[in-house]
C-alpha positions as CSV (number, residue, x, y, z in Angstrom):
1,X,80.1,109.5,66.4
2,X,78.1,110.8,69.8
3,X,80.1,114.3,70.2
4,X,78.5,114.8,73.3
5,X,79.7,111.1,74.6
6,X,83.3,112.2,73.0
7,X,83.2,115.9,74.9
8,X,82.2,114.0,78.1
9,X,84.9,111.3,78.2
10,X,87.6,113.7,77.2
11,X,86.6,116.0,79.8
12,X,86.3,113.5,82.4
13,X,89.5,112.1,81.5
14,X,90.8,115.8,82.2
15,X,89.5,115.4,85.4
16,X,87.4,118.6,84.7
17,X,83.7,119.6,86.0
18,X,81.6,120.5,82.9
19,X,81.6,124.4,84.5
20,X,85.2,124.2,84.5
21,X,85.2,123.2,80.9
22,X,82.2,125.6,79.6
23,X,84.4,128.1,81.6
24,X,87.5,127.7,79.8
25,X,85.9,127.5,76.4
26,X,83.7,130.6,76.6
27,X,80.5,128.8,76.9
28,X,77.6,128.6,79.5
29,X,77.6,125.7,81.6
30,X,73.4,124.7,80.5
31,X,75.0,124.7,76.9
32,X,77.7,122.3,77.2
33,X,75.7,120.3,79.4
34,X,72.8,120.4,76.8
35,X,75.9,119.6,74.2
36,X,77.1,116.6,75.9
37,X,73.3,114.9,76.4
38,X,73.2,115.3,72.7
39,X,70.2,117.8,73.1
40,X,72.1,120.3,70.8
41,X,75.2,120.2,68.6
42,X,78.2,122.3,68.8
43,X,79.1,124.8,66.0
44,X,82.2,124.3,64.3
45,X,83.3,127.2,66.7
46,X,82.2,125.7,69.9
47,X,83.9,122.6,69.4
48,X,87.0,124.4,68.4
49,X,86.5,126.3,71.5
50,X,86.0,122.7,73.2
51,X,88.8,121.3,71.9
52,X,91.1,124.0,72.8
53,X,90.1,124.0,76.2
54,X,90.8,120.0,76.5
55,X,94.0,120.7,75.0
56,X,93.7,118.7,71.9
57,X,93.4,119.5,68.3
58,X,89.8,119.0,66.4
59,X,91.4,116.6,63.8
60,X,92.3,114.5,67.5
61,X,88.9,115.2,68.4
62,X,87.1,113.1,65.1
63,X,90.2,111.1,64.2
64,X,93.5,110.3,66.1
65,X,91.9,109.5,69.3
66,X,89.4,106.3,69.0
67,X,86.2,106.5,71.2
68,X,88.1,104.9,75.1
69,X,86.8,105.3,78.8
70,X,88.0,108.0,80.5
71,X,90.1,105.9,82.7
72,X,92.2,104.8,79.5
73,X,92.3,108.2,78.0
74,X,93.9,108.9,81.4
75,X,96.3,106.4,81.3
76,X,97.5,107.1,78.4
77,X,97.8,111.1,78.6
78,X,100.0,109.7,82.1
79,X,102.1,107.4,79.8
80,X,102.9,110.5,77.5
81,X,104.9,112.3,80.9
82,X,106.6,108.7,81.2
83,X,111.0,108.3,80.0
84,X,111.5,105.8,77.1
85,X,112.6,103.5,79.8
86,X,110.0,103.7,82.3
87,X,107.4,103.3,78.7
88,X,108.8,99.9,78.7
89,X,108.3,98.8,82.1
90,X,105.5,99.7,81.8
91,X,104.9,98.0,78.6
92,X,106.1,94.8,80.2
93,X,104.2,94.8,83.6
94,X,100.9,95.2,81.3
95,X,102.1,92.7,79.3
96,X,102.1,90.0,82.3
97,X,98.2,91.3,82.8
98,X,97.6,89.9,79.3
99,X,99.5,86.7,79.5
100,X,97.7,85.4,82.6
101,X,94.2,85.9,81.0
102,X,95.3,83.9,77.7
């Protein structure tokens, strides 16, 4: 796994500059920057820190969450605010997407 790559999409799908991040998880901005172009690797602590600040838990971080675009993590953290009901309209008009390229 590229934790940098991860950090960066996550963030991005947060619709957060990486000084907004670094801010909010106690880091300097040349750090997380240097984190995310995979120049350096985050202590267990940073990341922590990291995932905290992105509002999701480490074990999300390495496991729940698969590697997506930003733009799907997106859509999905939207779909999470959704009602059952409007889950499964949403569901359905996705669905015609799918059936017209089969």
């Amino acid at each position: 796994m590229d934790i940098g790559k991860r950090i960066r999409n996550l963030r991005e799908s947060k619709k957060l500059k990486v000084t907004e991040l670094a801010k909010k998880s106690f880091i300097s901005q040349p750090y997380l920057s240097d984190i995310e172009k995979g120049k350096t690797q985050p202590s267990i602590d940073t990341l922590k820190a990291i995932c905290n600040a992105l509002e999701i838990g480490i074990g999300d971080f390495f496991g729940k969450l698969p590697e997506l675009s930003p733009t799907i993590i997106q859509l999905i953290n939207d779909a999470k605010k959704l009602t059952d009901e409007e889950v499964k309209s949403l569901g359905a008009f996705i669905a015609t997407f799918v059936k017209e390229r089969e």
